[in-house]
C-alpha positions as CSV (number, residue, x, y, z in Angstrom):
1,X,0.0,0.0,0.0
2,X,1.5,3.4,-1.2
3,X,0.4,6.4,0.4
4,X,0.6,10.0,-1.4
5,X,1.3,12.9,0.9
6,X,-1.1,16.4,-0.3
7,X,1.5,19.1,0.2
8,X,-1.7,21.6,0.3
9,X,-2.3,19.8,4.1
10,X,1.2,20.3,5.5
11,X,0.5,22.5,8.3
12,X,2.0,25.9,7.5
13,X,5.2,25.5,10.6
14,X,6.4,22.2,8.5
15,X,6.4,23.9,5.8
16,X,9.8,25.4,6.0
17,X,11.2,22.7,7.4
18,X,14.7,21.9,5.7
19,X,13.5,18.3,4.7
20,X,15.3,15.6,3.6
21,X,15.3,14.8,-0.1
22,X,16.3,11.6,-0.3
23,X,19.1,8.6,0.8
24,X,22.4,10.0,-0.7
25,X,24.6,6.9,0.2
26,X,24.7,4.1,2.4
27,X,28.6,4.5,4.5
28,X,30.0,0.9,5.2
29,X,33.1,0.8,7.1
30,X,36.1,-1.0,5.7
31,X,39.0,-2.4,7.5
32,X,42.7,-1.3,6.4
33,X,43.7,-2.8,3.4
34,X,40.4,-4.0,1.8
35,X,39.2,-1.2,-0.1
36,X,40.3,-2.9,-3.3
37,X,38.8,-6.2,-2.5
38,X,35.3,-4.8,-1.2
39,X,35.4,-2.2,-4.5
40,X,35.4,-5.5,-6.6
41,X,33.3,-7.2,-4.2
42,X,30.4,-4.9,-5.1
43,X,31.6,-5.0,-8.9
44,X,30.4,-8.7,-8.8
45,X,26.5,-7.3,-7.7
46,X,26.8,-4.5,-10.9
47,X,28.1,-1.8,-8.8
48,X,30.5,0.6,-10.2
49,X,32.9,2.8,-8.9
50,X,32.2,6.9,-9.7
51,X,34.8,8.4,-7.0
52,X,37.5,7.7,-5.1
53,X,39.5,9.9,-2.5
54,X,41.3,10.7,0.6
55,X,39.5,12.8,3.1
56,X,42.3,14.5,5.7
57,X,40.7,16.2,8.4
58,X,39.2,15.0,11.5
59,X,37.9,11.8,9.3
60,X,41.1,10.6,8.1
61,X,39.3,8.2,5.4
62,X,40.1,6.4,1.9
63,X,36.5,6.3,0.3
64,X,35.3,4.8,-2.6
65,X,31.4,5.3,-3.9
66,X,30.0,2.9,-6.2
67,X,26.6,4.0,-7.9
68,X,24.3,0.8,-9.4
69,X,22.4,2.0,-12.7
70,X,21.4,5.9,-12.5
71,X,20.1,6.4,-9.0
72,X,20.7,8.8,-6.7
73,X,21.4,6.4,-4.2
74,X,24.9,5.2,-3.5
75,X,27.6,2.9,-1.4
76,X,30.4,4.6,0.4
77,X,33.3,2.7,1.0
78,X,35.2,4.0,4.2
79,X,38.8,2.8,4.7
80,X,40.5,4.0,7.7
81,X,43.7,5.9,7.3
82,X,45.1,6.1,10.7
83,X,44.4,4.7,14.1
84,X,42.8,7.7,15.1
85,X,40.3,7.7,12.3
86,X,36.5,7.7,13.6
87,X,36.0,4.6,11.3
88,X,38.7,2.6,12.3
89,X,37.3,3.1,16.4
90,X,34.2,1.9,14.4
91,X,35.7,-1.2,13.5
92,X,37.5,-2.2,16.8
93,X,33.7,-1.9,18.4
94,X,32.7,-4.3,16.1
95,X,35.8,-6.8,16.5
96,X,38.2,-5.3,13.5
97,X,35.5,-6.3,11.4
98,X,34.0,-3.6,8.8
99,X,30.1,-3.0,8.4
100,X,27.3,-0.5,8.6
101,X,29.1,2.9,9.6
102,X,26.3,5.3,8.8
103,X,23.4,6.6,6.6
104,X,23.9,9.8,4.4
105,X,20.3,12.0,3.4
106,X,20.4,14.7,1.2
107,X,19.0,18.1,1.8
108,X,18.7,21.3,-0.8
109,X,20.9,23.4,2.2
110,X,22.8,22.1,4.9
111,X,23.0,25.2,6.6
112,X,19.0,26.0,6.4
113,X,19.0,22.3,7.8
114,X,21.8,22.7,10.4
115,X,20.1,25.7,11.9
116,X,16.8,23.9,12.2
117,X,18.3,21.2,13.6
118,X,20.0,22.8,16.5
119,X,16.6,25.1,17.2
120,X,14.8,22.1,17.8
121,X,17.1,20.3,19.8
122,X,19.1,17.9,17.3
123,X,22.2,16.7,18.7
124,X,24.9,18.0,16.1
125,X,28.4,16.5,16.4
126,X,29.6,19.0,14.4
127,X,30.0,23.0,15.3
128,X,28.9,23.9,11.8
129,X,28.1,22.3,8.5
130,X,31.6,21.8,6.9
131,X,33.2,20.4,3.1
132,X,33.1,16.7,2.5
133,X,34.4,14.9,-0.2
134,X,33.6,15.1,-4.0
135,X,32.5,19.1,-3.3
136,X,29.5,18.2,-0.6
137,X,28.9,20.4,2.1
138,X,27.9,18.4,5.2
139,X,27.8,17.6,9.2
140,X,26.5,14.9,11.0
141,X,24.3,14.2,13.9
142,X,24.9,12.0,16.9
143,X,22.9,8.1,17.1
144,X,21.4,9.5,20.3
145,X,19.5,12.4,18.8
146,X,16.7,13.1,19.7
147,X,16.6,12.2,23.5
148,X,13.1,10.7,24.0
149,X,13.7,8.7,20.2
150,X,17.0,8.3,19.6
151,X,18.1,7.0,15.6
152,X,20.8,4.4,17.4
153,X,22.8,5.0,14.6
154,X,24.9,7.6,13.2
155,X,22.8,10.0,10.4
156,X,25.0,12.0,7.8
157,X,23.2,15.8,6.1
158,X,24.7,16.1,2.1
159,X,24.4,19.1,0.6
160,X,25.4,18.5,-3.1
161,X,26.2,21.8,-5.3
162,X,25.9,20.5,-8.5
């Protein structure tokens, strides 16, 4: 069953809400040397690579997205580049085994959704929205969001310029 929302009966204080457009990309942590082998892994199920890079910074990453067909939707690859990379604590909690890191949803402005976020009492881990790889704008909010309904797991916000 498929429901249709009527964008006449949003009530008018949603209406400016910075909503989220759609799932940008999956983020699946990767441990240390097995970028390659997982990028080829996913080759096997028709996905193809579209961008590869090093993110410095406080993520300290090797990513690699891979797009199937013309969708929006992607896979983010997320090899750790140091011990102190976010990702690779991710994989020690998990046993030095790789898996789900995040979720990534796009948004027309990060900032526009940043600042509604931390009105209404998002917890943001980052002070601001900030670059991310291929040209994105972006920040990220904590798995415990949202007190009284937390996500339980970590949610990306992509802004895309192009």
């Amino acid at each position: 069953m498929s429901t249709t929302i009527d964008h006449q009966t949003i009530p008018a204080e949603l209406k400016d809400v910075p909503g989220v457009e759609f799932i940008d990309h999956f983020a699946i942590s990767v441990p240390q040397g097995q970028l390659d082998a997982m990028v080829a892994a996913y080759a096997l199920l028709g996905f193809q690579e579209i961008h590869r890079e090093e993110v410095h910074g406080k993520d300290m990453v090797r990513e690699a997205l891979l797009q199937i067909g013309n969708g929006p939707n992607l896979i983010q690859l997320l090899e750790p580049l140091s011990p102190e990379s976010p990702v690779q604590k991710l994989i020690e909690k998990s046993g030095g085994r790789g898996g789900f890191a995040h979720v990534a949803f796009r948004v027309k402005s990060a900032q526009k959704a940043f600042d509604y976020m931390k009105a209404n009492g998002f917890t943001i881990i980052d002070a601001a929205p900030r670059p991310g790889s291929r040209g994105t704008t972006v920040f990220f909010l904590h798995p415990k969001s949202r007190a009284e309904n937390p996500f339980g797991f970590l949610i990306e916000i992509v802004e895309d310029p192009s």
